[in-house]
C-alpha positions as CSV (number, residue, x, y, z in Angstrom):
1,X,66.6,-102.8,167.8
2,X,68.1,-106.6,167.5
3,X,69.4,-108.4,165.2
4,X,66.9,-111.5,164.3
5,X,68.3,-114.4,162.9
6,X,67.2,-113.1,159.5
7,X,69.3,-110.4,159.9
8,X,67.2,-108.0,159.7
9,X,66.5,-105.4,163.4
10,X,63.4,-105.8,165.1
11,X,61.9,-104.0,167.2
12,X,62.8,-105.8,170.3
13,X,60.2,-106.7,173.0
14,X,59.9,-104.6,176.8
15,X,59.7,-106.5,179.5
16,X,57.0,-105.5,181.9
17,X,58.9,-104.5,184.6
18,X,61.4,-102.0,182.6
19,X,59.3,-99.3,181.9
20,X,58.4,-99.7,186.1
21,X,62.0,-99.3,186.1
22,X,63.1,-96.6,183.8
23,X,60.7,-94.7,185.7
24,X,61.5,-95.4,189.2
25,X,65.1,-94.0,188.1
26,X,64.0,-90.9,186.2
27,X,61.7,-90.0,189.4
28,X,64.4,-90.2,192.0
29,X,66.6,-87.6,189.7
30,X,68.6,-90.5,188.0
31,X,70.3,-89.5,184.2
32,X,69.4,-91.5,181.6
33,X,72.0,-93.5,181.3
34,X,71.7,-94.6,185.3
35,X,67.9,-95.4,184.4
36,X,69.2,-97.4,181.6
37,X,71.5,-98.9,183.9
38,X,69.1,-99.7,186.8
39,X,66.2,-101.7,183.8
40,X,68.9,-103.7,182.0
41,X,68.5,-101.2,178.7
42,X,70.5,-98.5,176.6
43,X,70.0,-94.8,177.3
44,X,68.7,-94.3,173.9
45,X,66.5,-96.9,175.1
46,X,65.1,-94.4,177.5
47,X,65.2,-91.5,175.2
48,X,62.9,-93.5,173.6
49,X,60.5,-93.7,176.0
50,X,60.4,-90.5,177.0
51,X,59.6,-89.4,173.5
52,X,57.0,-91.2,174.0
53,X,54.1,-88.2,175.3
54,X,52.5,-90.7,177.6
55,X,55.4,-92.3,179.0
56,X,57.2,-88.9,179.7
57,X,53.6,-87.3,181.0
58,X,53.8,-90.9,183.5
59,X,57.5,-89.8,184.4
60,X,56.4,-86.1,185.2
61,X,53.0,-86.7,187.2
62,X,55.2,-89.1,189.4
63,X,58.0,-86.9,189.7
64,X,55.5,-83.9,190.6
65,X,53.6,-86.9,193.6
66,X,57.0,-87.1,195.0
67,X,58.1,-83.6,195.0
68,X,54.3,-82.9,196.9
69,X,55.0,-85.3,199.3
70,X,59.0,-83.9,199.8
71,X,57.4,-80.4,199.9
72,X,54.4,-81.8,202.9
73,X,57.2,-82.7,205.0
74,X,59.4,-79.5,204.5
75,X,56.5,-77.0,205.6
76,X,56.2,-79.9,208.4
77,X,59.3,-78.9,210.1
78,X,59.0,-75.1,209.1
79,X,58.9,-74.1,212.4
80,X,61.3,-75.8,213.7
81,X,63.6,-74.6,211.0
82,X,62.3,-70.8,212.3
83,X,62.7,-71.6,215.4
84,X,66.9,-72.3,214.6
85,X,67.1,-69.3,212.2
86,X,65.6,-67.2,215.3
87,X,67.8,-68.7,217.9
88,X,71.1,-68.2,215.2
89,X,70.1,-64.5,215.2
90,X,70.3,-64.1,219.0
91,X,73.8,-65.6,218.9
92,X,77.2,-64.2,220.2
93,X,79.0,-64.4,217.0
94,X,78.6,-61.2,215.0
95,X,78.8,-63.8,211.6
96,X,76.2,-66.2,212.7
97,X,73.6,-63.4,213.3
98,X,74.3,-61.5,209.8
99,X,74.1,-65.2,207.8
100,X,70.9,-65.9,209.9
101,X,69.3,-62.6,209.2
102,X,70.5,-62.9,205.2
103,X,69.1,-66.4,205.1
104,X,65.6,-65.3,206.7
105,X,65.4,-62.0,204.4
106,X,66.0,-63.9,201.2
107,X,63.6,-66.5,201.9
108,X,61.0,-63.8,202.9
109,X,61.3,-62.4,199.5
110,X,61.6,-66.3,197.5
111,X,58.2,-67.0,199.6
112,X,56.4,-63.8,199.1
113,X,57.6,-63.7,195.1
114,X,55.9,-67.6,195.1
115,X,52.2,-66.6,197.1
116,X,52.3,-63.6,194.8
117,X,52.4,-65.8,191.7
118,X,50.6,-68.5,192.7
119,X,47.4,-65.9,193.5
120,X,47.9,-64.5,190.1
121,X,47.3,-68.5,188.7
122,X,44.4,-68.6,190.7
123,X,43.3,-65.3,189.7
124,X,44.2,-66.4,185.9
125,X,42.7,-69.8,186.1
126,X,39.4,-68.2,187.6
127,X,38.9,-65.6,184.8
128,X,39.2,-68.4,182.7
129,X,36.0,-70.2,183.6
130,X,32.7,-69.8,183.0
131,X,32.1,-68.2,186.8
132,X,34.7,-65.8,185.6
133,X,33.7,-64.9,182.7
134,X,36.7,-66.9,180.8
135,X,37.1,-69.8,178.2
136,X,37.4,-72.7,178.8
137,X,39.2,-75.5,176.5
């Protein structure tokens, strides 16, 4: 709030580009007070908005496009990354071979864990509709 002339606060006025801005921030993994920073406003400013439920669900849904797009591009290169994790286990060094194989077991067991839930969504997302004999909001 600002001080009017009065001297009472009022609620002061956004400028078009600042909640463009405080976003931006928040979507690239900025704090609150470096959004603040980057749209010329207070962090309690942006606590603000994002008790706002449609600014915050903005924030999130854009977060989530860039995280898809960051995700597209990692299983992109997956093979490539295989590729080194294979070649690292055929090495001469007795270390780089164990911290290869340890790298591809626990990510055998973090992507089996993740199709495992993910077909129990789908599974619990189809009983849910009428095809599956669920409710549906």
């Amino acid at each position: 709030m600002e001080q009017g002339s009065d001297g009472h606060e009022r609620a002061r006025a956004r400028r078009p580009d600042e909640d463009e801005l405080i976003t931006a921030a928040l979507v690239v993994g900025g704090t609150y007070a470096e959004a603040g920073t980057v749209a010329g406003v207070s962090e309690r400013t942006v606590r603000r908005r994002m008790a706002d439920p449609e600014f915050a669900a903005e924030v999130s849904r854009r977060r989530g496009e860039r995280v898809a797009g960051i995700t597209g591009q990692l299983v992109s290169i997956g093979p490539d990354a295989i590729d080194v994790i294979r070649d690292c286990m055929a090495a001469d060094t007795a270390g780089v071979r164990l911290r290869a194989a340890q790298l591809a077991l626990a990510l055998g067991v973090q992507f089996r864990h993740a199709q495992e839930l993910e077909a129990r969504l789908v599974a619990l997302e189809t009983a849910r509709t009428p095809d599956g004999g669920g409710q549906v909001d």
